[in-house]
N, C-alpha and C positions, 0 to 999 in steps of 0.2 A: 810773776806775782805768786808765785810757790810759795805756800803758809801763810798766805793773806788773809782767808778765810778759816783759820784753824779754830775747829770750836765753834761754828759755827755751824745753821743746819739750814740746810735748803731744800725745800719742796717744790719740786716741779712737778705740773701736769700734765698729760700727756706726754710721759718725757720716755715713752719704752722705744720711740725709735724718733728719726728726724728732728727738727732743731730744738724738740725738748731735752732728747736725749744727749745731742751735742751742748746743751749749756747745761746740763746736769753733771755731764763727764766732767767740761769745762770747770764747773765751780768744786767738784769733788777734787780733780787733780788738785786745787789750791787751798785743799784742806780741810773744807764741808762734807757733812755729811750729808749726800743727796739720798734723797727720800723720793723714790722712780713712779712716780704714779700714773696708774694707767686704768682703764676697762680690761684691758686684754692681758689677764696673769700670765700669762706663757710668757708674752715678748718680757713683760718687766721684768719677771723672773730670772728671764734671759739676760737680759743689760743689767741687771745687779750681779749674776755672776761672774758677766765679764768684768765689773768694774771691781767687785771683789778682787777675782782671779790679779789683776793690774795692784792688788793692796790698797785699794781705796775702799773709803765709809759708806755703805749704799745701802740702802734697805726697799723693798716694795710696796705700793701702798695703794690697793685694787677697789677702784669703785667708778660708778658710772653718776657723772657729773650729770646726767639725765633727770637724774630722780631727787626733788627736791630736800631731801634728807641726807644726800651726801656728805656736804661740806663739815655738816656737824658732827656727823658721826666718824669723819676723818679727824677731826680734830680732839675728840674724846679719844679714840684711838692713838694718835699721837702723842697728847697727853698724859695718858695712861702708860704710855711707855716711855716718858722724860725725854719726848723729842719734839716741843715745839719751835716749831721755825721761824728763824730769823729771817730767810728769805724768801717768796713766794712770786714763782716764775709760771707765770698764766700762758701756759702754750698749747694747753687742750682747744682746740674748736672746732667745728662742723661747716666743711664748704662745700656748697651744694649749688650746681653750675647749671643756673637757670634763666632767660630771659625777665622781662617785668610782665610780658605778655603771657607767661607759661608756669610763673613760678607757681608751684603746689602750696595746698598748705599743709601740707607733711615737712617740706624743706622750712616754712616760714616758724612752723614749730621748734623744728630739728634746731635751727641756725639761733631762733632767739633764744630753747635752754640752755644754752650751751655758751654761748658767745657774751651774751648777756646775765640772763638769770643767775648760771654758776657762776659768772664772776661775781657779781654781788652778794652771792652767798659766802663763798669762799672768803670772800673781805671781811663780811660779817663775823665769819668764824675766826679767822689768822691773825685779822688788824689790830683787834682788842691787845692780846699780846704783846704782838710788836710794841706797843705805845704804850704798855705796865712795863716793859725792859727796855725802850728807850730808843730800842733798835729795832730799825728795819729797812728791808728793799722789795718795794714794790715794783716786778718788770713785766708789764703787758707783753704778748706778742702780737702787731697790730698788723696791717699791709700797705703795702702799694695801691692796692686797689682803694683805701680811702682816699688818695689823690688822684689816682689816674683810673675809676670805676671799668672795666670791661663789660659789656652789654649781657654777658654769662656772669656776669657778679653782680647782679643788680641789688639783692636782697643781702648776700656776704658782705658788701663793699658797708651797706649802711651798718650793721648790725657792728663792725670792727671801726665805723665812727663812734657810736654811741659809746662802745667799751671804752676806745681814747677820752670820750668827754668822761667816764667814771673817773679815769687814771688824773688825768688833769684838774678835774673838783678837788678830789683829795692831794692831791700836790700844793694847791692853790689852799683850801680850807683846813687842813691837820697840823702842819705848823708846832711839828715836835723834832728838833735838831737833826734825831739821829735816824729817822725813819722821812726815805725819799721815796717817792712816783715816779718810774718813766716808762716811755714805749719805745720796743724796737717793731721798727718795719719792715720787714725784709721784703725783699723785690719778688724774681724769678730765681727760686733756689729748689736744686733736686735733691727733694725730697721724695718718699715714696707715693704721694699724693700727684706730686704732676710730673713723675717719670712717666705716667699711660699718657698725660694731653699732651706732652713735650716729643712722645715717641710716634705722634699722629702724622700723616706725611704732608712735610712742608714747614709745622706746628714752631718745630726749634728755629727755623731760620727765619721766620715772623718774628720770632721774640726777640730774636740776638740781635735782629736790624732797628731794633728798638731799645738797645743796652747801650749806651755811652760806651761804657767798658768791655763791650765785645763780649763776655759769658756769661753764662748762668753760672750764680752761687750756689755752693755747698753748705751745708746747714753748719760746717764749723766759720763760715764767715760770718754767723749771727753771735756765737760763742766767744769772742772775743771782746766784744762792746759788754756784754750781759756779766764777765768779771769783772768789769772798770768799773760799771754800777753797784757793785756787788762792795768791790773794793774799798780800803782807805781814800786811794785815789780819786774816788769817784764821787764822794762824801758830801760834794758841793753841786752836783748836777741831779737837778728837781724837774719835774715837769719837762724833760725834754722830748721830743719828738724824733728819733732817729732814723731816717732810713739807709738799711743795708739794699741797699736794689742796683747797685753799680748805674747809678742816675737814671734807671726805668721813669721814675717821677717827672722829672724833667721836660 
């Protein structure tokens, strides 16, 4: 799908490393210009020069989805510099690996600005757009754990329900040709979040006897579904539900 997306601009959150950054690569190789957004300037910094360095369109765009005033002032920011996005790939969130018995409410804070709050903010601020030009792709990154919850996911697992029920309203209620909703789910993928519980002993061979497909994913298996939604191709799939978990769900 090389030059599928030419002219096109895609913002991803949290995309300076793991499968933001793999579907920011992903949609820049096919012509967008990814827009690397992160908390952490260094790493984006970092993954825009690599993707530079590669002649790709990247740019960074540093702010902490924490603070209720972000999304706007990303978007004035954007604006300001005739880059508003056509596509907006929601991969920022906060997991924070807690019992129902234990959970803090530092995590139940953390997990709902984040997972929650910013997404709705961020919609508020992108969607508007999308629907004055006609066009847009809205791609959640959801999980596995909305169907198959871990007893350490108790408060994550809900909080990435509730963002699918946003994704799904809007897929369901917006009802403008060229702008679609979906979620990708990814399973067990190493990422730099669960290369420490994955590297715990024992940790990996628990997971794997529970993978249909025998392995953990890598964050470029989520990269692939996130063009086709992005894509021509993909133009007619709304409200779908994906999961990449090589059948964890199951």
């Amino acid at each position: 799908m090389a030059g599928a997306l030419t002219g096109r601009v895609a913002l991803v959150t949290g995309a300076a490393r793991g499968i933001g950054l793999a579907i920011a690569t992903r949609l820049a190789e096919a012509g967008a210009h990814a827009i690397i957004h992160d908390r952490d300037a260094l790493a984006a910094d970092t993954a825009v020069t690599d993707l530079l360095t590669r002649g790709l369109a990247a740019t960074a765009l540093i702010a902490d989805l924490a603070e209720a005033t972000a999304p706007a002032a990303m978007a004035a920011e954007l604006k300001a510099k005739g880059s508003e996005p056509d596509i907006l790939g929601l991969c920022a969130s906060v997991e924070m690996l807690e019992t129902w018995d234990a959970i803090s409410e530092a995590a139940m804070t953390a997990q709902t600005q984040i997972n929650l709050h910013a997404t709705a903010r961020l919609l508020q601020s992108f969607l508007p757009g999308m629907l004055a030009r006609g066009f847009g792709r809205v791609i959640a990154i959801g999980s596995v754990q909305e169907a198959r919850p871990n007893p350490t996911h108790f408060y994550y697992a809900a909080t990435k329900v509730a963002q699918t029920n946003m994704i799904l309203n809007l897929a369901r209620t917006t009802q403008v040709p060229g702008v679609t909703f979906n979620i990708v789910k990814p399973g067990a993928i190493l990422t730099d979040r669960n290369r420490a519980v994955l590297a715990q002993p024992g940790r990996e061979e628990q997971v794997l006897a529970r993978i249909p497909l025998g392995r953990i994913g890598s964050p470029q298996d989520c990269a692939g579904i996130a063009l086709l939604l992005c894509s021509p191709e993909g133009s007619y799939i709304n409200g779908a539900e994906i999961a990449v978990d090589g059948g964890l769900r199951l």
